[in-house]
VEXNUSE-47309 format. One record per residue: x, y, z of N, C-alpha, C in turn; residue in one letter. Coordinates in Angstrom, 1 decimal. Example, Ala and Ser with C-alpha at 12.3 -4.5 7.8 and 13.67 -1.06 7.14 Angstrom:
<rs>
R 13.2 -5.7 7.8 12.3 -4.5 7.8 13.2 -3.3 7.8 a
R 12.8 -2.2 7.1 13.7 -1.1 7.1 12.9 0.0 7.9 s
</rs>
This chain:
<rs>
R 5.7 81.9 -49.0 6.4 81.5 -47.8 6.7 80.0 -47.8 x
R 5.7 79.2 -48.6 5.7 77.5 -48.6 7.1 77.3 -49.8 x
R 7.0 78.3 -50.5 7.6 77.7 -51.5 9.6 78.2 -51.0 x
R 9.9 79.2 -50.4 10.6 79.7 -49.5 11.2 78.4 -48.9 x
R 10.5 78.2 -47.6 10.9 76.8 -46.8 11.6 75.4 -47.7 x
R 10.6 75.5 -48.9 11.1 74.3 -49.6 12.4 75.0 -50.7 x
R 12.6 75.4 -50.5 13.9 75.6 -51.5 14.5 75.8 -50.1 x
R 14.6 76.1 -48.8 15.7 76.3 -47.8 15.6 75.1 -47.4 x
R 14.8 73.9 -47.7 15.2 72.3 -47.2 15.9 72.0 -48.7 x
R 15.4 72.3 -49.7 16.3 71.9 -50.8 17.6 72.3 -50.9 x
R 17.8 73.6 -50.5 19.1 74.2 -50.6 20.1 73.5 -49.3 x
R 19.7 72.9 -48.1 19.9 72.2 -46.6 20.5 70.7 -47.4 x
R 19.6 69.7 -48.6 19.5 69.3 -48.4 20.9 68.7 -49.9 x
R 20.8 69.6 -50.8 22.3 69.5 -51.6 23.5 69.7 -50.7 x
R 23.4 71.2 -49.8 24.8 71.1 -49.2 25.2 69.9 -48.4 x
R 24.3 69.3 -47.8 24.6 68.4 -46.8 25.2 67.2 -48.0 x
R 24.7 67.2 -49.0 25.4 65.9 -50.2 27.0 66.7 -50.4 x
R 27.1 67.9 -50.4 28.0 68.1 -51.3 29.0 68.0 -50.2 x
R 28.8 68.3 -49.1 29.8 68.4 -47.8 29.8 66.4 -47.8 x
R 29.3 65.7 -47.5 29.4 64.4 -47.2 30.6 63.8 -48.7 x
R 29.8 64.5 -49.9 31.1 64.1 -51.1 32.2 64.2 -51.1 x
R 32.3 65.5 -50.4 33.8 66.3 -50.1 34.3 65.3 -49.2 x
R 33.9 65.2 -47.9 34.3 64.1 -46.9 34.6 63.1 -47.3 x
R 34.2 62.6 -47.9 34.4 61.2 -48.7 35.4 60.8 -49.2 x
R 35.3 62.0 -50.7 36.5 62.2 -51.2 37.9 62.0 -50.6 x
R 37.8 63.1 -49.7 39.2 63.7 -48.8 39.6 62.3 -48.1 x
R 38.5 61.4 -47.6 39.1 60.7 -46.8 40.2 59.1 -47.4 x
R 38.7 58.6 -48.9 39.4 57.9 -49.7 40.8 58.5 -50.4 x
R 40.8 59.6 -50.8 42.7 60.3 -51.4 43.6 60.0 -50.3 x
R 43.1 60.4 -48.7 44.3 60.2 -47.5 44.6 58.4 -47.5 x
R 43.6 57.7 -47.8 43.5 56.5 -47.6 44.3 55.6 -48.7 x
R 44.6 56.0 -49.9 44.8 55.6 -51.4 44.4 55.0 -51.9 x
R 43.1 55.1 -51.5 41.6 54.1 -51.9 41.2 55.1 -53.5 x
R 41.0 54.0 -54.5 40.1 54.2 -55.3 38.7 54.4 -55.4 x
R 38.3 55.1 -56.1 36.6 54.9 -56.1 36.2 53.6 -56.2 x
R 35.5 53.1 -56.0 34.6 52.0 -55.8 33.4 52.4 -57.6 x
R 33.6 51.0 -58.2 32.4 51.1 -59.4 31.0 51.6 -58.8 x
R 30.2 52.3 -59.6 28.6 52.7 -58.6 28.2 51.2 -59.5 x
R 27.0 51.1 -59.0 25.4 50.1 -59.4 25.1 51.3 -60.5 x
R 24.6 50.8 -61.7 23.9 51.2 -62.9 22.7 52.0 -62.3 x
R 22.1 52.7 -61.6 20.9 53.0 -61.0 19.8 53.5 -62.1 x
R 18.9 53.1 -62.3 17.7 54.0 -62.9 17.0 55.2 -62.0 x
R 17.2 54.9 -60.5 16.8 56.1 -59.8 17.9 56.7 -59.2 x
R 19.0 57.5 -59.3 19.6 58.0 -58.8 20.2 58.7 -57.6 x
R 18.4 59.1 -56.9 18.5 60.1 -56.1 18.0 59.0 -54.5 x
R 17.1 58.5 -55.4 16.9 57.7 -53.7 17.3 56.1 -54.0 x
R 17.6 55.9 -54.9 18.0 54.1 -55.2 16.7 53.4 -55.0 x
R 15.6 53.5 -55.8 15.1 52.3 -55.5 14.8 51.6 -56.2 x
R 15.6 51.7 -57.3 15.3 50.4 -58.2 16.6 49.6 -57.8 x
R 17.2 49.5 -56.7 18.1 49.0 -55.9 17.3 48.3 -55.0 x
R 17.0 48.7 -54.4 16.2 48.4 -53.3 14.7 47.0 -53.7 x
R 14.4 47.7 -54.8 13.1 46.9 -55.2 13.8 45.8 -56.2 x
R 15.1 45.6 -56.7 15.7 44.2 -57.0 15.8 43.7 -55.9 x
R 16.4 44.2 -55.0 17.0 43.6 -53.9 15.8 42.5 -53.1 x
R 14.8 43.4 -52.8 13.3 42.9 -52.3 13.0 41.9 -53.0 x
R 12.8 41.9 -54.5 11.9 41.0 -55.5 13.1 39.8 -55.4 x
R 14.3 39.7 -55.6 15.0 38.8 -54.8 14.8 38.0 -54.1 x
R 14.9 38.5 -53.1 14.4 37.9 -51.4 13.2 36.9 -51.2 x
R 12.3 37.5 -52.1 10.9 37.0 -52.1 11.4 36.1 -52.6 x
R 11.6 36.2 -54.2 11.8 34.9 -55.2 12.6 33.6 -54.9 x
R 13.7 34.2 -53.7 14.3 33.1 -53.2 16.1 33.3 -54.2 x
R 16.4 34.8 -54.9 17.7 34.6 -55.7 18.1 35.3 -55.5 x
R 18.4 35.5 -54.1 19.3 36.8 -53.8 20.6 36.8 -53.6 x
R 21.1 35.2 -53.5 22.6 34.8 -54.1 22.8 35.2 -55.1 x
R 21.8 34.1 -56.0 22.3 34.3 -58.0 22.2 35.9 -58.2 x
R 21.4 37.1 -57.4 21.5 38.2 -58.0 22.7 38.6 -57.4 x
R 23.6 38.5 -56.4 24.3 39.5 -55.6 25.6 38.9 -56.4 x
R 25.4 37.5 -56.8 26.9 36.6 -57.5 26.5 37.9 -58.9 x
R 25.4 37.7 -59.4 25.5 38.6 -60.9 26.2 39.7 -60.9 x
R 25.5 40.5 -59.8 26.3 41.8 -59.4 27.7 42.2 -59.5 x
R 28.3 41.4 -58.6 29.7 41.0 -58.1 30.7 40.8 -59.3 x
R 29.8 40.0 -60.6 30.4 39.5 -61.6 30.5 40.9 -62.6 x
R 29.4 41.9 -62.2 29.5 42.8 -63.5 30.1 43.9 -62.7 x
R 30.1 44.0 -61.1 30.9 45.7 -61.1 32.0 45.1 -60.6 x
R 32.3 44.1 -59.3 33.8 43.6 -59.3 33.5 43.1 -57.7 x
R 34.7 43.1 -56.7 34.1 42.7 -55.8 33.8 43.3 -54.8 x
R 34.4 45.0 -55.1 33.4 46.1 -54.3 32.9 46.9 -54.9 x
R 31.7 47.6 -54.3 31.1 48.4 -55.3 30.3 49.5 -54.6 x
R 29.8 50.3 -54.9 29.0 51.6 -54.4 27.4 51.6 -55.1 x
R 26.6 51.6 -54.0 25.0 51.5 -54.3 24.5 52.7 -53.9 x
R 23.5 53.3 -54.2 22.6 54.4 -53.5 21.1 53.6 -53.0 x
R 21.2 53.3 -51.5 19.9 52.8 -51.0 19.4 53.6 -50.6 x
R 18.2 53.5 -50.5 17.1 54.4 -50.0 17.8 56.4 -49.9 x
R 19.0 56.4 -51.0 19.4 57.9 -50.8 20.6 57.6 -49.8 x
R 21.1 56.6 -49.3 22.0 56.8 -48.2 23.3 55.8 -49.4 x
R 24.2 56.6 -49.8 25.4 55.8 -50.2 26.2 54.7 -49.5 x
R 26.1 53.4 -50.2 26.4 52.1 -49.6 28.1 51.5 -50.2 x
R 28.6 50.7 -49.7 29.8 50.0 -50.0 29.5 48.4 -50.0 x
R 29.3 47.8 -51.0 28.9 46.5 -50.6 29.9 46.0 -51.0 x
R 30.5 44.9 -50.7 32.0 44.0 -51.2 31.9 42.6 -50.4 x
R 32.5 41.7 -51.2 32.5 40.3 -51.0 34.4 40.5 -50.9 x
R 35.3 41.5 -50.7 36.8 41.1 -50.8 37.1 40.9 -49.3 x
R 37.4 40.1 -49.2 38.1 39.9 -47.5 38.8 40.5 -46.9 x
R 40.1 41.0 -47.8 41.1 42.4 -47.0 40.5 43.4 -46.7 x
R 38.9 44.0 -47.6 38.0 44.9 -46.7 37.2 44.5 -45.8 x
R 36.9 43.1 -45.9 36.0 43.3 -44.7 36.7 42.6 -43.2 x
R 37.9 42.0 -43.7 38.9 41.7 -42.4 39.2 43.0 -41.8 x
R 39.7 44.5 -42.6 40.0 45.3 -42.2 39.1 46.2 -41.1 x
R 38.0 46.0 -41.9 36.3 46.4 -41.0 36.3 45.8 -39.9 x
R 36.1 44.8 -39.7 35.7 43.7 -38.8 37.0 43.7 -37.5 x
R 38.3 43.9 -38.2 39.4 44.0 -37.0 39.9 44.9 -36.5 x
R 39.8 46.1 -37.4 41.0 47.0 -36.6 40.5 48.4 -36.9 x
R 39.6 48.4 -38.1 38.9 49.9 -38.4 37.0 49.7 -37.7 x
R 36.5 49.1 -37.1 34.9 49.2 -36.7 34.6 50.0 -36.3 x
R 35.4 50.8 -35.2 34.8 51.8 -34.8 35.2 53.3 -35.5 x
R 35.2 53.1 -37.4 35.0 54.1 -38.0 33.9 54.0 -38.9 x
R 33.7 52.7 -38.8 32.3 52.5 -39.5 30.7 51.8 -38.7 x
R 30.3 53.0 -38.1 29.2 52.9 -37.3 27.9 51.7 -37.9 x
R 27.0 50.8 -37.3 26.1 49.5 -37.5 25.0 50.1 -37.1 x
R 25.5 50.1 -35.3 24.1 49.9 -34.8 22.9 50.5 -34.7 x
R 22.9 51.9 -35.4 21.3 52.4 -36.1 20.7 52.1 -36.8 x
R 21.7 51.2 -38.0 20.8 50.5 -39.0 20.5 49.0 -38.8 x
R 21.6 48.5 -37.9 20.9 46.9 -38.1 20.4 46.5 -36.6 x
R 20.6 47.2 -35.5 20.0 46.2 -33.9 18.4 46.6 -34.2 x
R 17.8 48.0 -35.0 16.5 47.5 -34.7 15.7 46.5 -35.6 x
R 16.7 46.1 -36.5 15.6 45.4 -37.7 16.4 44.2 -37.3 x
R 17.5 44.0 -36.7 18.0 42.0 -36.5 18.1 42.0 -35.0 x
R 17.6 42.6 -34.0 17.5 42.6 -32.9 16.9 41.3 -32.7 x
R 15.8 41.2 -33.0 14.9 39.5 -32.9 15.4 38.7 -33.4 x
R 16.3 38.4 -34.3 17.2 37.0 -34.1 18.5 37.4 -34.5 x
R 19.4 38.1 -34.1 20.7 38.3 -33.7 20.9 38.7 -32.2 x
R 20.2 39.4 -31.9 20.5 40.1 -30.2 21.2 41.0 -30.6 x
R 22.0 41.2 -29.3 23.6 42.6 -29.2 24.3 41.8 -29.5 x
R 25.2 41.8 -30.5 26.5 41.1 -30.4 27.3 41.9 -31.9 x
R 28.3 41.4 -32.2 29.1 42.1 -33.0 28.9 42.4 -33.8 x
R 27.4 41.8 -35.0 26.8 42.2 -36.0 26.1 43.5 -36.1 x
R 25.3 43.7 -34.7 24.5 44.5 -34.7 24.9 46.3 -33.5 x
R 26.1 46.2 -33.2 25.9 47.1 -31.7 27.8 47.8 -32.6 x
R 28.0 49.2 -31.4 29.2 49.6 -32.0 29.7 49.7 -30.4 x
R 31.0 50.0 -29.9 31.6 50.8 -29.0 31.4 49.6 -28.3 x
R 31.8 49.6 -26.8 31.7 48.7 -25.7 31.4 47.2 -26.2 x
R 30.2 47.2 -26.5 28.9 45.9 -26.6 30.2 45.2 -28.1 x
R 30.2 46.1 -28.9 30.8 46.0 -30.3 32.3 44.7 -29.4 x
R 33.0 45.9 -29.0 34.6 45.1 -28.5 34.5 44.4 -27.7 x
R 33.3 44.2 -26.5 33.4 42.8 -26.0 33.1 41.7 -26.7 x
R 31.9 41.9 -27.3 31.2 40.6 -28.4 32.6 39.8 -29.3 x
R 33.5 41.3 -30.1 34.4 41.2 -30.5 35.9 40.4 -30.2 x
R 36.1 39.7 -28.3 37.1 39.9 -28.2 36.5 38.1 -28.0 x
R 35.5 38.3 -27.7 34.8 36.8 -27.5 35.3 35.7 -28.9 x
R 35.1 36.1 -30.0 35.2 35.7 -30.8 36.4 35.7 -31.6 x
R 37.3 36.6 -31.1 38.4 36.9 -31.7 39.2 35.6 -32.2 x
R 39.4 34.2 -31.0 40.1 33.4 -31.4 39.1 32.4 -33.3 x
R 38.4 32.8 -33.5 37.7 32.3 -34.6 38.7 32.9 -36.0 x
R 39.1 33.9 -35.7 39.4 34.9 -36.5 40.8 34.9 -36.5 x
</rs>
């Protein structure tokens, strides 16, 4: 019966990758978006030899010189696997002007970053989506 359950979370737990792929897919072809380069990963499934550069970094104090190395070897956007959740990291401006102005509320924040930058960001456009997101947003707008 134990081993049952765990193949119906295993079996739960590919479809839900292969339906999110699909989604993906479908949405970058409507978009005429190219794939994005992945990160070389040694762990594949949950990224954490992503994650534990990223950390040992931070500590060491080179998490510019790593993120410039990075940048230098996949391009200026690219696709990570953190902790298992598929990431878009990019330093190009036409994607992140596009994010930031006119597409945000297709790319949801505020479950991953208000509770870990809550203590020194607050609510404001970094961290919150919908309402809180577009006023913070309209505040600032003349910057932009």
């Amino acid at each position: 019966m134990f081993t049952n359950a765990l193949l119906g979370l295993f079996a739960i737990f590919i479809g839900k990758r292969l339906l999110s792929w699909a989604h993906i897919n479908i949405k970058r072809r409507s978009h005429g978006c190219k794939p994005p380069p992945h990160y070389p990963h040694r762990d594949p499934i949950l990224g954490l030899d992503y994650v534990w550069t990223e950390l040992k970094e931070r500590e060491e104090g080179t998490s510019w010189a790593g993120d410039r190395n990075r940048f230098a070897r996949l391009g200026r956007t690219f696709e990570v696997n953190s902790w298992g959740n598929r990431t878009i990291v990019t330093m190009d401006a036409q994607n992140i002007r596009e994010v930031l102005s006119t597409s945000f509320s297709k790319f949801g924040v505020q479950d991953m970053r208000l509770a870990v930058s809550n203590g020194f960001m607050g609510i404001g456009v970094f961290t919150t989506d919908g309402e809180y997101w577009e006023h913070s947003r309209k505040l600032i707008a003349p910057m932009f």
